[in-house]
C-alpha positions as CSV (number, residue, x, y, z in Angstrom):
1,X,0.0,0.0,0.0
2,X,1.5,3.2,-0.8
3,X,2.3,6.1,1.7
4,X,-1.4,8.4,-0.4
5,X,-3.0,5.5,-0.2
6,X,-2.9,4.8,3.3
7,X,-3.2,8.4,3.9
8,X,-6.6,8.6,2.4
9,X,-7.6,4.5,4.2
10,X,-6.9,6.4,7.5
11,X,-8.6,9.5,6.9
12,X,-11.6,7.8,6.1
13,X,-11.7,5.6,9.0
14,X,-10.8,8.7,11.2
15,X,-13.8,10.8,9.7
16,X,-16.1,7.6,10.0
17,X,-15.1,7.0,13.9
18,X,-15.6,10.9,14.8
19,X,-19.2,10.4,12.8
20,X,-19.8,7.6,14.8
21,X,-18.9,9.8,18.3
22,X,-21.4,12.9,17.4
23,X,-24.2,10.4,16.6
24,X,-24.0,9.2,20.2
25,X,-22.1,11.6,22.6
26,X,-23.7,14.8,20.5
27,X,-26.4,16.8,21.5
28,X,-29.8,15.4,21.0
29,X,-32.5,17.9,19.5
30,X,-35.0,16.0,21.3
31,X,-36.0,18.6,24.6
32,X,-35.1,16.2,27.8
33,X,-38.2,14.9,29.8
34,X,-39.8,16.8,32.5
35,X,-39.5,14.2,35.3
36,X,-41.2,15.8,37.9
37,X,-44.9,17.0,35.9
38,X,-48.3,16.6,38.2
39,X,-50.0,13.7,37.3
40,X,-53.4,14.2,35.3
41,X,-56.4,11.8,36.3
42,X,-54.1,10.6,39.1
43,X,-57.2,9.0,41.1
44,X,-58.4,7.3,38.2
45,X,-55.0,6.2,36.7
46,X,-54.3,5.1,40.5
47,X,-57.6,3.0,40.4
48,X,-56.9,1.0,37.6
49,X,-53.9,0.3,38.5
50,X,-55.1,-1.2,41.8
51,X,-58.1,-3.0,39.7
52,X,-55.1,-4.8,38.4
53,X,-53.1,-5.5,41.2
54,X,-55.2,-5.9,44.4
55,X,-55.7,-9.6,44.7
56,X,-59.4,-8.9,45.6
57,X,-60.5,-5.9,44.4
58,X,-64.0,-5.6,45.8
59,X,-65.3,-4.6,49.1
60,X,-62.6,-2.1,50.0
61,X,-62.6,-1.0,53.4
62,X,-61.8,2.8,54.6
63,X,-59.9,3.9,51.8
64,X,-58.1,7.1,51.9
65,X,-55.6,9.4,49.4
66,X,-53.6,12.5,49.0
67,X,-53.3,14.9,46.7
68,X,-49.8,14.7,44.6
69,X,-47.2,16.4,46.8
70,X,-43.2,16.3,45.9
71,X,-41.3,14.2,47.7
72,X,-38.0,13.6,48.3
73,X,-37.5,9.7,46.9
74,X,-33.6,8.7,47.5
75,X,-31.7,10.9,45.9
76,X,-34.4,12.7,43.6
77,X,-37.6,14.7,44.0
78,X,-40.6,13.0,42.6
79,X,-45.0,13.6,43.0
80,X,-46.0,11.1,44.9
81,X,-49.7,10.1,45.8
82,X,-50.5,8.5,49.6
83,X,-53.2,5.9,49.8
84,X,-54.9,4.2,52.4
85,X,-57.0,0.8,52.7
86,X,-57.9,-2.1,53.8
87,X,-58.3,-5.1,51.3
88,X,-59.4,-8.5,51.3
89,X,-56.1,-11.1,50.4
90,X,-56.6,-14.2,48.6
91,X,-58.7,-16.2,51.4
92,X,-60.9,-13.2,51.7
93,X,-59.9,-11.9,54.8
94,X,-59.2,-8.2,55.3
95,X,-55.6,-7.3,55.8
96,X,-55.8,-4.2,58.1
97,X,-55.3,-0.4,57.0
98,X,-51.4,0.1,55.3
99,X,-50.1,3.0,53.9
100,X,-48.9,3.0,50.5
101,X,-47.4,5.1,48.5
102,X,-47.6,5.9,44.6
103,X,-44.6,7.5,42.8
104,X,-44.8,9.0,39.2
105,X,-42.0,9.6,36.6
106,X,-42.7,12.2,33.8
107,X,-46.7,12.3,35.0
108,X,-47.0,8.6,34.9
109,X,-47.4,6.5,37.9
110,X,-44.1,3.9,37.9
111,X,-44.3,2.5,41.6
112,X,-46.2,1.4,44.3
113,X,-44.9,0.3,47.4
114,X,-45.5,0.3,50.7
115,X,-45.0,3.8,52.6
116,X,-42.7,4.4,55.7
117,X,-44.4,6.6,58.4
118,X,-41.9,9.5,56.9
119,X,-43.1,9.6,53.3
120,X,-47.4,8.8,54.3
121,X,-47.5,9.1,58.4
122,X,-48.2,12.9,58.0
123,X,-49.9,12.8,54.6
124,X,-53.1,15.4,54.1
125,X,-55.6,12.2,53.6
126,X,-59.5,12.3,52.0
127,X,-62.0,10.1,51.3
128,X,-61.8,8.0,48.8
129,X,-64.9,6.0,47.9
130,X,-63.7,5.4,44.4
131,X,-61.9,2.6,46.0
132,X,-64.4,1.5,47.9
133,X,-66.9,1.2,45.5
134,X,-64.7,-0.8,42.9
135,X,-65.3,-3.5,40.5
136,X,-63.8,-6.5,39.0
137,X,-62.4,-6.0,35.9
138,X,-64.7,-7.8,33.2
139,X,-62.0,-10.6,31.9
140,X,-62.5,-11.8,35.0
């Protein structure tokens, strides 16, 4: 291979390795997601999500929620929801009342989990018959 030849072989492969680095370490012109946006509809999204996950979802007993609030979650700051209830387990006996708390990413609920008196003992609760008054879903 002759001294110009190689020349131009190695600029080639040096322009296609820095086109390779601005595809992925460049700027993106996509805007960056707004993490921490108030979740629309958050008692209904949080009600079919619960229609979904309960493992009986009728007969609720004294449920209770809170209005989105941001919350310090490990290291970040995220809305978080606080609910409330008493359901039924799989041998249709009530549980007891347990705090749990919903977490939402981008407007979106992403977690729920049980709630530590820090994040729900002190949490502005209401009524939330919604709950109370659900339904099976109708696949089942």
């Amino acid at each position: 291979m002759t001294a110009g030849l190689r020349g131009v072989v190695l600029a080639t492969v040096l322009a296609v390795v820095l086109a390779g680095c601005s595809l992925f370490g460049g700027k993106s012109s996509e805007s960056p997601v707004e993490v921490n946006v108030l979740p629309p509809n958050y008692r209904a999204a949080l009600l079919e999500f619960l229609r979904t996950h309960l493992t009986d979802q009728t007969n609720v007993r004294d449920a209770y929620i809170s209005e989105p609030m941001l919350q310090p979650i490990g290291a970040d700051t995220r809305y978080v929801v606080c609910a409330r209830f008493n359901s039924k387990d799989g041998y249709g006996r009530y549980t007891g009342s347990r705090d749990n708390i919903a977490i939402y990413f981008a407007g979106k609920l992403t977690q729920f989990v049980s709630a530590t008196r820090e994040q729900c003992g002190n949490a502005p609760y209401q009524r939330f018959p919604e709950l109370e008054t659900l339904t099976k879903p109708a696949s089942q």
